[in-house]
C-alpha positions as CSV (number, residue, x, y, z in Angstrom):
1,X,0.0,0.0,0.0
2,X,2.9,2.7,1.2
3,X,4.7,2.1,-2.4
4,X,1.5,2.7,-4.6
5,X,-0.2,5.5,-2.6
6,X,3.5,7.5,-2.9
7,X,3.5,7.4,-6.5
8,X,-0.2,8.6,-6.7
9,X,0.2,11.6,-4.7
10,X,3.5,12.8,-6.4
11,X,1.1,11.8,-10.3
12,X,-1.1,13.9,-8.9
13,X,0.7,17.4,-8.6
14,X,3.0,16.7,-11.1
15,X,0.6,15.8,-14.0
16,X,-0.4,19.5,-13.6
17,X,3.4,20.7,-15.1
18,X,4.1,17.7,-16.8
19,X,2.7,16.3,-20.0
20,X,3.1,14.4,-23.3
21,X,5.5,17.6,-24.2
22,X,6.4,19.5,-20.8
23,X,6.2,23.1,-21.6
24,X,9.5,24.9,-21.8
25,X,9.6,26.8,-18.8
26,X,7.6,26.2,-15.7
27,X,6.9,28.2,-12.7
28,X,9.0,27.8,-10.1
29,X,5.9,28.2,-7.1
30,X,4.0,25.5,-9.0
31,X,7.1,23.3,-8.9
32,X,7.6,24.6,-5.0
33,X,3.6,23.8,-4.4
34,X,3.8,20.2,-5.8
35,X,7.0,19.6,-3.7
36,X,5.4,20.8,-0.4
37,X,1.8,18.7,-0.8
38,X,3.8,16.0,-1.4
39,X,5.7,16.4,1.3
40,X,3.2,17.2,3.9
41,X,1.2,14.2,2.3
42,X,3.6,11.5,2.6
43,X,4.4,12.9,6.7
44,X,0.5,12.7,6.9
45,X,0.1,9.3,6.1
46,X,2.6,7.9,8.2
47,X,1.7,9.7,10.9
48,X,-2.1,8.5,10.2
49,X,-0.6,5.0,9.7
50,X,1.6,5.0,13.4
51,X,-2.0,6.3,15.0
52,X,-4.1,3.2,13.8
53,X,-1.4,1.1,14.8
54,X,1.0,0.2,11.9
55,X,4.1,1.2,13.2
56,X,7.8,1.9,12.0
57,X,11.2,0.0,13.2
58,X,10.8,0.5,16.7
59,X,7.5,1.9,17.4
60,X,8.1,5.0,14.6
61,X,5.4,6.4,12.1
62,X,8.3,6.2,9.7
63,X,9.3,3.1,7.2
64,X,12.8,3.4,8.0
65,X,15.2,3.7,11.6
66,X,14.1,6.7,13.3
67,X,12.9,7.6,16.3
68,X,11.4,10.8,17.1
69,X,13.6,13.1,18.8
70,X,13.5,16.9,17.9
71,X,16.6,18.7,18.7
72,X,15.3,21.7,17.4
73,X,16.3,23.7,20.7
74,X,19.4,22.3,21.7
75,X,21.0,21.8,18.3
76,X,21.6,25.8,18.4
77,X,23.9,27.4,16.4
78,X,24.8,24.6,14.7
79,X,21.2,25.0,12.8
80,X,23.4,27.9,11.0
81,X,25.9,25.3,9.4
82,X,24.1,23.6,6.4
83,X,22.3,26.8,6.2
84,X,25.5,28.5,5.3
85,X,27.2,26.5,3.4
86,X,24.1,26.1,1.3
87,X,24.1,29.6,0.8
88,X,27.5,29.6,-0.2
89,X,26.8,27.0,-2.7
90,X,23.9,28.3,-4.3
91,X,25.3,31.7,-4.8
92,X,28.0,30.3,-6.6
93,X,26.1,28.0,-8.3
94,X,23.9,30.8,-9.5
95,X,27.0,33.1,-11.0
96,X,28.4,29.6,-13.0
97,X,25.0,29.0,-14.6
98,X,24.5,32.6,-15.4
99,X,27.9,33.0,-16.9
100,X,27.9,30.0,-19.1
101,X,26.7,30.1,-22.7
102,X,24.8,27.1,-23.3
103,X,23.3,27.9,-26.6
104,X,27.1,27.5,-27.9
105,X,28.2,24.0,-26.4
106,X,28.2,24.7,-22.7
107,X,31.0,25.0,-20.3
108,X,34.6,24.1,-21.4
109,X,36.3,20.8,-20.0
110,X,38.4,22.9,-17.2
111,X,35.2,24.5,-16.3
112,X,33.4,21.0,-15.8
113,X,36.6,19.5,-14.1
114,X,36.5,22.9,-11.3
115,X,32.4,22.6,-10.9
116,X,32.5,19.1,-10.1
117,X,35.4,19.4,-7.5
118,X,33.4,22.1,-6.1
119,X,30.2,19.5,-5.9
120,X,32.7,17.5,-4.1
121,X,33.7,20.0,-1.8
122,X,29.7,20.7,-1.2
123,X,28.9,17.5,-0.7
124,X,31.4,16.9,2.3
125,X,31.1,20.1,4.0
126,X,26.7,20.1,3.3
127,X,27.1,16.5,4.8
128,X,29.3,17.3,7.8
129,X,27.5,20.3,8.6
130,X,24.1,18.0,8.9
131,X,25.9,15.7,10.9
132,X,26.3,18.6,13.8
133,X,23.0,19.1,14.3
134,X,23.1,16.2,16.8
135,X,26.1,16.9,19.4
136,X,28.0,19.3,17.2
137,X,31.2,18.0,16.0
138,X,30.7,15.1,17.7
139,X,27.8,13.8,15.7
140,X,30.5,13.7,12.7
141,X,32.2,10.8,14.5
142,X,28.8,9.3,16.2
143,X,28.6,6.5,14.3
144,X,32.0,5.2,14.2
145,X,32.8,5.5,18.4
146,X,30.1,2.6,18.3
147,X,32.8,-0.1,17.6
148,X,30.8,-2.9,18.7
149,X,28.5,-2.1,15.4
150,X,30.7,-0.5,12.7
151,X,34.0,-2.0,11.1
152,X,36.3,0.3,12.4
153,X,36.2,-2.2,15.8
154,X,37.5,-4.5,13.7
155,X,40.7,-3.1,12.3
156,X,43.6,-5.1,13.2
157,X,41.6,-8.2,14.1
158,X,44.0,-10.3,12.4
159,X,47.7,-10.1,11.8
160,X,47.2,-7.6,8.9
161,X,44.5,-6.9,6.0
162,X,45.9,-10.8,4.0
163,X,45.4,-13.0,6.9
164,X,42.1,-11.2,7.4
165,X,40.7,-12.8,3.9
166,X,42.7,-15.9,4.7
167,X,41.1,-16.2,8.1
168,X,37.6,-14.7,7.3
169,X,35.8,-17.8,8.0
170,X,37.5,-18.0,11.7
171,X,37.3,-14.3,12.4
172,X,33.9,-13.5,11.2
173,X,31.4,-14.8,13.8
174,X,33.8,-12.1,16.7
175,X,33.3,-8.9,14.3
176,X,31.2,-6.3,14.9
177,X,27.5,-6.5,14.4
178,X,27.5,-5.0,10.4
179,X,30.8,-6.6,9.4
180,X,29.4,-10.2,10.2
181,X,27.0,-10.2,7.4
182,X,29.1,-8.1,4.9
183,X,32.6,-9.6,2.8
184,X,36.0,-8.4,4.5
185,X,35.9,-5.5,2.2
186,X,35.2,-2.7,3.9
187,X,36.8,-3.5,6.9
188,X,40.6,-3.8,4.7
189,X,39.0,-0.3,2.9
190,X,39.2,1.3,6.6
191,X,42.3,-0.4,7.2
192,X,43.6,1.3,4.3
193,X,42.8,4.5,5.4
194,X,44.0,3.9,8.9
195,X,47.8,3.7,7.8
196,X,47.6,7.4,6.8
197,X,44.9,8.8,9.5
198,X,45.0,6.4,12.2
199,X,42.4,4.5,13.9
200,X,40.3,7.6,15.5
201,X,37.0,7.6,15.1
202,X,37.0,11.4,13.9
203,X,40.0,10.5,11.5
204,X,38.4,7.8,9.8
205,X,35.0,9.6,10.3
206,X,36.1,12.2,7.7
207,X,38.1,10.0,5.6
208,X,34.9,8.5,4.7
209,X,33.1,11.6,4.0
210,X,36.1,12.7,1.5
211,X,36.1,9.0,-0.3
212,X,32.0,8.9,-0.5
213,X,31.7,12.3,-1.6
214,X,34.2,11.2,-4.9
215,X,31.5,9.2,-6.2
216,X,30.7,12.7,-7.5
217,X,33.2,12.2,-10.1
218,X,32.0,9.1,-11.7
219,X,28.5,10.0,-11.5
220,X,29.0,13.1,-13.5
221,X,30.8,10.6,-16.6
222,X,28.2,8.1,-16.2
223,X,25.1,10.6,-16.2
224,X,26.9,12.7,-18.8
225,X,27.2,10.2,-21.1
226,X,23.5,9.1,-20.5
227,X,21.8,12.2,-20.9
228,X,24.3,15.9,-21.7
229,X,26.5,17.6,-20.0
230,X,24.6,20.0,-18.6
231,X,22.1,17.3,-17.5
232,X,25.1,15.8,-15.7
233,X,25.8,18.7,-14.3
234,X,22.3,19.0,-13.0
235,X,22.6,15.1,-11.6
236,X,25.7,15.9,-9.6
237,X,23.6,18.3,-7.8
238,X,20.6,16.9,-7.2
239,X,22.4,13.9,-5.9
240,X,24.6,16.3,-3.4
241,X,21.5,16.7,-1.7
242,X,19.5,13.8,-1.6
243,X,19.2,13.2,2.3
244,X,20.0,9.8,1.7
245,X,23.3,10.8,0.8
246,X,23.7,13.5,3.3
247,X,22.6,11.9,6.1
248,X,24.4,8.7,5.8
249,X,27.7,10.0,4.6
250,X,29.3,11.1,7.7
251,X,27.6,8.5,9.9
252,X,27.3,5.3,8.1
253,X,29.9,3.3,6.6
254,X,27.8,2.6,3.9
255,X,28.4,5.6,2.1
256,X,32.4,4.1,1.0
257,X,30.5,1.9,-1.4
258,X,29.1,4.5,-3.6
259,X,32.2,5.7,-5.5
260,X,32.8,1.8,-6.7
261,X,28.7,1.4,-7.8
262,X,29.0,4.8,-9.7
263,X,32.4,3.8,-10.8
264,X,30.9,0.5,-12.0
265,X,27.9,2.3,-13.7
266,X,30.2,4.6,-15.5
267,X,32.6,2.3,-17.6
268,X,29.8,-0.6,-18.3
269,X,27.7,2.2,-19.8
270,X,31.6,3.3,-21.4
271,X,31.6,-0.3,-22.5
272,X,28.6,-0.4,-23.9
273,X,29.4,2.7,-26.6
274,X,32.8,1.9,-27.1
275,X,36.0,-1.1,-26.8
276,X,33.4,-2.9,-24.9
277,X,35.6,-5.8,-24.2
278,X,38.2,-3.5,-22.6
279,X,35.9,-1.4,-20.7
280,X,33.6,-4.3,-20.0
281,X,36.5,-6.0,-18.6
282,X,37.3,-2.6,-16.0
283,X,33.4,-2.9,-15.1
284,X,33.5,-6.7,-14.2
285,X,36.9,-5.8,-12.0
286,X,34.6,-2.7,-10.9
287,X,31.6,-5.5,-10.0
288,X,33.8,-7.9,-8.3
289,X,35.1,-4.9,-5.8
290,X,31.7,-4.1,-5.4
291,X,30.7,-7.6,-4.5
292,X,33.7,-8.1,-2.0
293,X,32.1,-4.6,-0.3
294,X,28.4,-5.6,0.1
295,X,26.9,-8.5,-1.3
296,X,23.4,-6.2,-2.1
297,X,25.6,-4.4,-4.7
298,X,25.0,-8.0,-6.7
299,X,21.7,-6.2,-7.5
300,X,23.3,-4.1,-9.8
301,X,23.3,-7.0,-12.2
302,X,19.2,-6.2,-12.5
303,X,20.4,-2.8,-14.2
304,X,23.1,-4.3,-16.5
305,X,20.6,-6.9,-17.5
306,X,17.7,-4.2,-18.5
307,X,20.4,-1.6,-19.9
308,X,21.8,-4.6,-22.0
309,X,18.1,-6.1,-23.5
310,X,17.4,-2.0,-24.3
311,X,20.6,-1.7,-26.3
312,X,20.5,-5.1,-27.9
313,X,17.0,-3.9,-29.4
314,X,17.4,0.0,-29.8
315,X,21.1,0.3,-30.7
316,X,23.8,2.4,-30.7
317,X,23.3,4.8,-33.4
318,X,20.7,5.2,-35.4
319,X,23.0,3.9,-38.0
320,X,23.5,0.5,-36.2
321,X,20.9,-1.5,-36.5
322,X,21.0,-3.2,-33.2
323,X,23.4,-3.0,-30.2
324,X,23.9,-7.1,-30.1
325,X,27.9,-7.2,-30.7
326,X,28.3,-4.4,-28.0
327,X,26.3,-6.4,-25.5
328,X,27.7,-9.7,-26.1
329,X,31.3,-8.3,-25.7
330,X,30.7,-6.1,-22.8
331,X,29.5,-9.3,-21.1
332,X,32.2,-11.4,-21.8
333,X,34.3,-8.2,-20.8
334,X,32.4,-8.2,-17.7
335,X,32.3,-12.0,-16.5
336,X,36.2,-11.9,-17.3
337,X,37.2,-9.2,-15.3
338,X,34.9,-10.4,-12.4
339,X,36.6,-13.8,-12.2
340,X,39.9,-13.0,-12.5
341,X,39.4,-10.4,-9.6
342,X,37.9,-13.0,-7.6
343,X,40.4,-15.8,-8.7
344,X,43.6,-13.1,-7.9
345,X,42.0,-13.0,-4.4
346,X,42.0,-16.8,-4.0
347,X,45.0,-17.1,-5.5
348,X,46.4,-14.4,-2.9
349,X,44.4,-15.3,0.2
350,X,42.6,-18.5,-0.2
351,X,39.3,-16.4,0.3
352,X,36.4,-18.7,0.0
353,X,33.5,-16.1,-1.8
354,X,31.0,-18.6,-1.7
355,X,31.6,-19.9,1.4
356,X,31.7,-16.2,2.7
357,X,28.4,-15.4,1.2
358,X,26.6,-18.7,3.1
359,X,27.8,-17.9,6.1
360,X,26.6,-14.4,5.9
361,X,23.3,-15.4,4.3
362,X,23.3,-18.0,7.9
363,X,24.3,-15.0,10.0
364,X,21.0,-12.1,8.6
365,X,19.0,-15.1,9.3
366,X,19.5,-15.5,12.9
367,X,19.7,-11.4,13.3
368,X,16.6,-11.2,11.9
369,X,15.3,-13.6,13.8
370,X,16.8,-12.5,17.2
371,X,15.2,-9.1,16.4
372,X,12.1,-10.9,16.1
373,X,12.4,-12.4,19.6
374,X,13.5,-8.3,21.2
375,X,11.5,-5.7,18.8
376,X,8.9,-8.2,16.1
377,X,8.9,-6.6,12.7
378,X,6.4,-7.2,9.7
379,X,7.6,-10.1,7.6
380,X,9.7,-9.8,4.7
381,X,6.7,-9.1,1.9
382,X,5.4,-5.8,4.0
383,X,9.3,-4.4,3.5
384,X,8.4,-5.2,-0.3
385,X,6.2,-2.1,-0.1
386,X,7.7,0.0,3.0
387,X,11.4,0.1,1.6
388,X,10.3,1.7,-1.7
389,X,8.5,4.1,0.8
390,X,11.7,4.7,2.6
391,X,13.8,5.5,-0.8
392,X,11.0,7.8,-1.8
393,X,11.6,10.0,1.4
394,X,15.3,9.2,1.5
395,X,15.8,10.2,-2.4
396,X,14.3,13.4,-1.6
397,X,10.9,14.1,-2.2
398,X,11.4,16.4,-5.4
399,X,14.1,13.8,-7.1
400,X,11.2,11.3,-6.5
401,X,8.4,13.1,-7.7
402,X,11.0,14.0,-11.3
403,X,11.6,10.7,-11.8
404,X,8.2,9.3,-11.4
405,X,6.6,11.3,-13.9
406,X,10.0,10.8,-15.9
407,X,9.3,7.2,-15.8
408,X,5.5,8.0,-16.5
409,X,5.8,10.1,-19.4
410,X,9.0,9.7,-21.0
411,X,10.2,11.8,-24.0
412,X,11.1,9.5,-27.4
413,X,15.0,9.9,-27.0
414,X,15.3,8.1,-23.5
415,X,11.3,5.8,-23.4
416,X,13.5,2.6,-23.9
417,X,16.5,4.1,-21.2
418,X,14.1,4.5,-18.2
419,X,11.9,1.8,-19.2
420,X,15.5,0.4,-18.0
421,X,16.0,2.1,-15.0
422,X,11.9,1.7,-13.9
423,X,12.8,-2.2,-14.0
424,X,16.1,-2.1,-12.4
425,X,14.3,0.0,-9.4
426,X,11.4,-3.1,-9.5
427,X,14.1,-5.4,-9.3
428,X,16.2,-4.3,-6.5
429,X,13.0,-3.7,-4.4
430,X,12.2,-7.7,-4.3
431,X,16.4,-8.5,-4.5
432,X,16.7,-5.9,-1.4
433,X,16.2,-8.4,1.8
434,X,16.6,-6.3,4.4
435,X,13.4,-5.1,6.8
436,X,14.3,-1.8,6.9
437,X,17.8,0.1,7.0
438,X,16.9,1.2,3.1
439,X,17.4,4.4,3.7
440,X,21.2,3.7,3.5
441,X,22.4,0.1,3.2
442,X,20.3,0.3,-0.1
443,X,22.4,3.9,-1.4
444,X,23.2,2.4,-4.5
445,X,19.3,2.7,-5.9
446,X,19.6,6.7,-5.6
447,X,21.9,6.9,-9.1
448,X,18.5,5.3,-10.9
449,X,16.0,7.9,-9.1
450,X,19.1,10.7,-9.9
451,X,19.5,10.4,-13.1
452,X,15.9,10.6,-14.5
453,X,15.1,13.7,-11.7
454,X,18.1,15.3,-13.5
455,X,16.8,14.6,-16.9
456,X,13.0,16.1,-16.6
457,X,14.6,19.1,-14.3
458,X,16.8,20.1,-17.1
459,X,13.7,20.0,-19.1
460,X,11.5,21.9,-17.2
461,X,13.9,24.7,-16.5
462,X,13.4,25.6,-20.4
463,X,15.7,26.7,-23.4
464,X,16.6,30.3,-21.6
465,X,18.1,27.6,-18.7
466,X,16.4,30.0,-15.9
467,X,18.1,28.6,-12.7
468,X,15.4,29.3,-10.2
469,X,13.5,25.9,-10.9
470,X,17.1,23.9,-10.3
471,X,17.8,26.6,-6.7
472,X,14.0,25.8,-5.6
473,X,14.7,22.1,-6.1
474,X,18.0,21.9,-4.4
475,X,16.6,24.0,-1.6
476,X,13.5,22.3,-0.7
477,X,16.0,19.0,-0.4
478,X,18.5,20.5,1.6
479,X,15.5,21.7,3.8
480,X,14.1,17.9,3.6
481,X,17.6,16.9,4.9
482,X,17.9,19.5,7.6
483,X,14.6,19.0,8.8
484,X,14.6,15.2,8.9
485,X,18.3,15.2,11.2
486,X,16.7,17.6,13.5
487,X,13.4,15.5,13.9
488,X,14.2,11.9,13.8
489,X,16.9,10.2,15.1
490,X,19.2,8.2,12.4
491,X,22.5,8.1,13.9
492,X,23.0,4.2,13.2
């Protein structure tokens, strides 16, 4: 019920700006209007939901971890930090978008390179300066001094980062709570950082931050590619924001396996225009990193599968027939470079993969099941419906509404392309097992709601590229994400 009545309500006020052919400019209040109802809609019904009895994780009206505990008050000055640095962005924002002549090609490649370094930069300090709502500085490094539940307790575990794939098997059942039903990954990925930065939990707090927001870089290439530059541009921005993505990258861990998903995305869509076999062969050494990370990021295969049938049957150009050599090759590319990763890591650890992901599969069993015996939870087909619910909040509520009625009423260049990414998103919502914790163990769907956002935005802001639609949008997000830290509790 939560993942059909969200899709009606954002039809609903978008239909009203959006049609068969979207009109070249819109007004910025309407867009402002729909995003608010929305908003206020989907808090209603939850709240209406928790009153009659169907609750949240933990006895919240919410379908994802929170609890509800304002810090509206005591959060104090620190309510000034994403405020200014939002202001700071946006201003300059404004002055690039003014400045550049679009009607003659764009921006050049230097400019492109500086803008999305600055994105960067905005998306760590935008993400840090969330963070302090909740004990200031502090709150940066909350979710890492809980060692007993994040990775970093279980850095030098084992003689060093080799003997910890060696030993995996031995070691796993005594790591901390995630690590147990996750690949050694991104414990050796912390370890990394920790020869440089040291173990602190502050350290190792912002070294995340800094390696999540650089996912930046290969979502620009991949969503250039896919839809224009300045459409890519537009993507990098709205996916700065998304409160997914803000609230999870400086207290979740989760957040270091976004650059290698975008990464991933970036050369099998590479692979799929060009030397497939060698860039499908970078994307199945990509995939296999991915897979050693998290083993949800197996999902990804849904996409690769949908983005290949589309290509096999549309093409590469319109003066290629079909796109069936590309595929076949960028497949073979990709199977080769995923074995050979995982064979170099047998070869160099004795690392069972298989072995690993049964044990793992054995170990979310019994959690779930534990948590069944201390706070019961709706079985695993409610989530079906509540974790889309949780990624339509957690996308931001104006990057799901533009890539709803993108996937509604697509335009004839890109039917076939989110056709694609409508089916990946229907995949990973019955591949996704988890009940609950979407709203950041499942990042890696926020690229496919991105992307299509990006596309209609870029649309609707018309040929004269006014940049108040594309301000109001990333404004009424960073508002979502500000107001949602200092209302519900998420630190986990």
């Amino acid at each position: 019920m939560l993942e059909q009545t969200m899709p009606k309500i954002a039809d609903t006020r978008v239909a009203e700006f959006d049609g068969p052919a979207a009109p070249a400019e819109i007004s910025t209040r309407r867009l402002v209007s729909a995003y608010s109802q929305v908003f206020i809609g989907y808090l209603l019904i939850m709240f209406v939901l928790w009153a009659v009895g169907i609750e949240g994780i933990y006895a919240s009206p919410m379908p994802f971890y929170a609890l509800v505990f304002p810090v509206f008050t005591e959060a104090g000055i620190w309510h000034l930090a994403p405020l200014a640095v939002l202001v700071v962005a946006l201003a300059g924002l404004a002055v690039f978008w003014k400045r550049v002549d679009w009607a003659s090609g764009g921006p050049s490649a230097r400019a492109i390179a500086w803008f999305v370094f600055s994105v960067v930069v905005f998306s760590f300090l935008f993400s840090g300066a969330v963070a302090t709502l909740r004990g200031g500085v502090d709150g940066i490094s909350h979710a890492y001094q809980r060692q007993a539940y994040e990775y970093i307790g279980d850095i030098g575990r084992t003689s060093g980062i080799q003997a910890l794939f060696h030993d995996y098997a031995k070691v796993r059942p005594f790591l901390s709570m995630h690590a147990k039903v996750h690949p050694p990954g991104p414990i050796a990925l912390l370890w990394l950082m920790s020869f440089a930065l040291g173990q602190g939990p502050l350290a190792l707090s912002l070294a995340t931050m800094a390696f999540g927001a650089l996912g930046i870089v290969p979502l620009y290439l991949w969503s250039a590619r896919v839809m224009g530059k300045r459409a890519g541009l537009t993507c990098c921005m709205l996916y700065s924001v998304m409160p997914s993505v803000v609230m999870f990258t400086s207290t979740s861990a989760d957040i270091l396996f976004m650059p290698f998903t975008l990464w991933t995305l970036y050369l099998f869509w590479r692979a799929l225009d060009s030397k497939p076999l060698l860039y499908g062969l970078a994307a199945g050494l990509a995939y296999a990193l991915c897979s050693l990370l998290s083993f949800s990021l197996l999902g990804l295969g849904a996409f690769f599968a949908a983005a290949g049938l589309w290509r096999m049957t549309h093409g590469r150009t319109p003066t290629v027939p079909d796109g069936r050599v590309e595929v076949i090759l960028t497949a073979a590319g990709m199977i080769a470079g995923f074995l050979a990763l995982h064979g170099a890591v047998r070869w160099w650890s004795g690392f069972d993969m298989v072995a690993c992901f049964r044990d793992c599969k054995a170990q979310f069993d019994l959690d779930q099941a534990h948590l069944d015996q201390i706070t019961p939870r709706y079985p695993g087909w409610v989530w079906r419906f509540a974790n889309p619910a949780a990624w339509f909040y957690f996308a931001g509520i104006p990057a799901s509404i533009l890539a709803l009625r993108r996937f509604a009423r697509p335009d004839k260049q890109t039917r076939g392309l989110f056709l694609a990414f409508a089916a990946t998103l229907v995949a990973l919502t019955f591949l996704y097992l988890g009940r609950g914790e979407g709203e950041r163990s499942a990042m890696y769907i926020m690229p496919f709601i991105a992307v299509p956002a990006a596309h209609l935005l870029d649309k609707l802001a018309g040929e004269g590229r006014r940049f108040a639609p594309l301000a109001a949008t990333l404004g009424f997000m960073a508002f979502q994400c500000w107001f949602t830290e200092s209302v519900f509790y998420t630190f986990w």
